[in-house]
C-alpha positions in Angstrom: 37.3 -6.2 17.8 37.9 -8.2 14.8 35.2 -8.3 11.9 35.2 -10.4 9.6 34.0 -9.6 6.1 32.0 -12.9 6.1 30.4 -11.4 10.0 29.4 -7.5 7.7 27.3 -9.7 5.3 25.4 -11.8 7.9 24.8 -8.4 9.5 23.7 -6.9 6.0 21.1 -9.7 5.4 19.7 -9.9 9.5 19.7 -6.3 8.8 17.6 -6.6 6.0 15.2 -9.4 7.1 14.6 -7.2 10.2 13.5 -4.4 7.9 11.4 -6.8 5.9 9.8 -8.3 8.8 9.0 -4.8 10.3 6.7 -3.6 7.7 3.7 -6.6 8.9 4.6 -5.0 12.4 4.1 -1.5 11.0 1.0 -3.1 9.1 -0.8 -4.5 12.3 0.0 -1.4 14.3 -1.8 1.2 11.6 -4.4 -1.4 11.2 -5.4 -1.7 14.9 -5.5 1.8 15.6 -7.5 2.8 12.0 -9.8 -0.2 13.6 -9.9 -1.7 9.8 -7.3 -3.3 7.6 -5.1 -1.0 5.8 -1.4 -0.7 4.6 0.4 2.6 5.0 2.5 3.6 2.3 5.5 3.5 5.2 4.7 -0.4 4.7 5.6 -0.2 1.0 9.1 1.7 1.8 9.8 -1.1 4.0 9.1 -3.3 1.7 11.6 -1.9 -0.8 14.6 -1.4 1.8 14.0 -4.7 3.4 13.8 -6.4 -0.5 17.1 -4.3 -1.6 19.2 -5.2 1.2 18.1 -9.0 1.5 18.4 -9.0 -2.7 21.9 -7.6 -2.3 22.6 -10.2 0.5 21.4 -13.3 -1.9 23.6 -12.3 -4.6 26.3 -12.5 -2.6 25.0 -15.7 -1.3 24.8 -16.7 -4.8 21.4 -18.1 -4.2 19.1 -18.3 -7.0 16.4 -18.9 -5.6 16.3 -16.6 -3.0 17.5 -14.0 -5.6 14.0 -14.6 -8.2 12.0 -13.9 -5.3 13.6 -10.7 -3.7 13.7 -9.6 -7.2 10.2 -9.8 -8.0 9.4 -8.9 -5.0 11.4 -5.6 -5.6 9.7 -4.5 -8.8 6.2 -5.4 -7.2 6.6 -3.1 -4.2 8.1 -0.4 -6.4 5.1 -0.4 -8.5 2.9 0.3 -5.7 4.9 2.8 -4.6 4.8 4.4 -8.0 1.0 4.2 -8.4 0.6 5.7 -5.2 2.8 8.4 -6.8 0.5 8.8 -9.3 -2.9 8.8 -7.4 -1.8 11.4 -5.2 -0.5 13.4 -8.1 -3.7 13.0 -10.1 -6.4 14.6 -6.7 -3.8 17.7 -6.8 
């Protein structure tokens, strides 16, 4: 079996965009069985993995479009992740 290097990258970004996508799957899941709207942190981790590896992808791709919005993206969900750092540091 020949891979190409061209074959690893598509694999790297449908990799990433199928992390990505699972975090609204993991979203509805929690929500249904809490019986309200909620996002688990485990939605926020997604978020970041799926981000990372699609933000790596579309600077390969050099696509700069792609690349602004991953990248926001990125520091947005890490933020959240950091406050939720903080808020469970601060009711220790």
């Amino acid at each position: 079996m020949n891979i190409t290097r061209e074959t690893l990258w598509l694999i790297l970004g449908f990799t990433g965009q199928v992390v990505f996508t699972g975090r609204f799957l993991l979203q509805w899941i929690y929500s249904e069985v809490k019986k309200r709207s909620l996002i688990p942190v485990g939605f926020w981790y997604l978020s970041i993995l799926g981000s990372a590896l699609l933000l790596v992808y579309a600077i390969y791709r050099q696509d700069p479009v792609f690349i602004a919005g991953q990248a926001f993206g990125f520091i947005v969900y890490l933020r959240n992740l950091q406050l939720i750092a903080r808020n469970k540091t601060l009711k220790e």
